[in-house]
Each structure stands twice: as structure tokens, then as C-alpha cells.
C-alpha positions as CSV (number, residue, x, y, z in Angstrom):
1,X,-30.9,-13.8,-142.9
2,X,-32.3,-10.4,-143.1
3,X,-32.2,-7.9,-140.4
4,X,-36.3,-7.9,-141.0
5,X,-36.5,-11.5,-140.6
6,X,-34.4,-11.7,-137.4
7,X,-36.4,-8.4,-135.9
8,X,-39.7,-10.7,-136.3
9,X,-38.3,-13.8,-135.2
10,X,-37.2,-11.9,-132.0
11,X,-40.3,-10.1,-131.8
12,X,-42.2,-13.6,-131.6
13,X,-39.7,-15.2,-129.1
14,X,-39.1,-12.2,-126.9
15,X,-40.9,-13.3,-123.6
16,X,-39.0,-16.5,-123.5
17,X,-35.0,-14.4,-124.3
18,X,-36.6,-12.2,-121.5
19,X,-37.1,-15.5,-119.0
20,X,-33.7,-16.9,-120.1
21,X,-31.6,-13.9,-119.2
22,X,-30.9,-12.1,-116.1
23,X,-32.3,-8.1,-115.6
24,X,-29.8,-6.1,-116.7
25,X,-28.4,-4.1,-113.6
26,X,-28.2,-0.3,-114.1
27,X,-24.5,0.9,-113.0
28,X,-24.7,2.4,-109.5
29,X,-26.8,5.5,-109.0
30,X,-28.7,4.7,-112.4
31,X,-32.5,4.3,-112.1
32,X,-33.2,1.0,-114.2
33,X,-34.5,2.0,-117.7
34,X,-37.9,1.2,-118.6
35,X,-38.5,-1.9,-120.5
36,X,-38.1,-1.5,-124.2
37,X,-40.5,-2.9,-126.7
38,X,-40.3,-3.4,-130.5
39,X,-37.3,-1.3,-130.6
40,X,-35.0,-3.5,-128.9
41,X,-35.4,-6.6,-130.7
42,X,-32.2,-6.9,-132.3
43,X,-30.0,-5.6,-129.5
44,X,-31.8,-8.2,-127.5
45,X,-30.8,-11.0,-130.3
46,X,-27.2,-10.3,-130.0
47,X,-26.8,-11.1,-125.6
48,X,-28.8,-14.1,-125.9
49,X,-26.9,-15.4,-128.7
50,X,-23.9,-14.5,-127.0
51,X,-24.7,-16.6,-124.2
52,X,-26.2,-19.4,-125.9
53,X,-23.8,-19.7,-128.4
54,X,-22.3,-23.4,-127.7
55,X,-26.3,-24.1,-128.8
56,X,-26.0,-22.1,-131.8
57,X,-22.9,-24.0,-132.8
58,X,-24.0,-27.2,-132.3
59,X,-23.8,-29.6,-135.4
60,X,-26.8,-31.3,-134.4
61,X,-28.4,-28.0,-134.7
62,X,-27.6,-27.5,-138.2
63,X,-29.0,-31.1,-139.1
64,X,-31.9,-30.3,-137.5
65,X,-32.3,-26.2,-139.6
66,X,-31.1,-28.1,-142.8
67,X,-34.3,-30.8,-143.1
């Protein structure tokens, strides 16, 4: 998969990343950066796949991508 490809797939799936995982917490004293938008597509791919990766490994998953 192209970096492209996984940038748009993001882009069309980023609300529902965004409702899966929790704000990220500035380290104390930080202000909390403002909310990124195209740009941080692919950094926001790699988290979510992080912890969602006993999905992503699933066999049954792979049945399902392969038809």
C-alpha cells in the first residue's frame, strides 16, 4: 500500500480514529496543541493501528480483505 493510498484512507476515516482514541495529554506545563488536519493523517494511522492491532492480525480479517 502506498503512502498516498493510506493518507486518503485515513483522511476518509479520521472522525471515527479520533472517537476511538483517547486526547492525547500534553506533558505538564504544555498548552494542548491545536488539532491537526490533513497533515497528520499518517502519524494518526500508526497509534490506532498500534492499539488495534490484535484486529489487524486477525485471520478472519484477511479472509474477509482477500474476497
Amino acid at each position: 500500500m502506498s503512502p498516498s493510498t493510506l493518507d486518503e484512507f485515513v483522511a476518509h476515516v479520521r472522525e471515527f480514529i479520533l472517537d476511538c482514541m483517547p486526547p492525547p495529554m500534553p506533558p505538564n506545563g504544555a498548552q494542548a496543541a491545536a488539532p491537526a488536519v490533513r497533515s497528520a493523517n499518517l502519524p494518526l494511522a500508526v497509534p490506532f493501528a498500534y492499539a488495534n492491532r490484535a484486529f489487524f492480525n486477525d485471520p478472519e480479517l484477511a479472509q474477509l480483505v482477500d474476497r
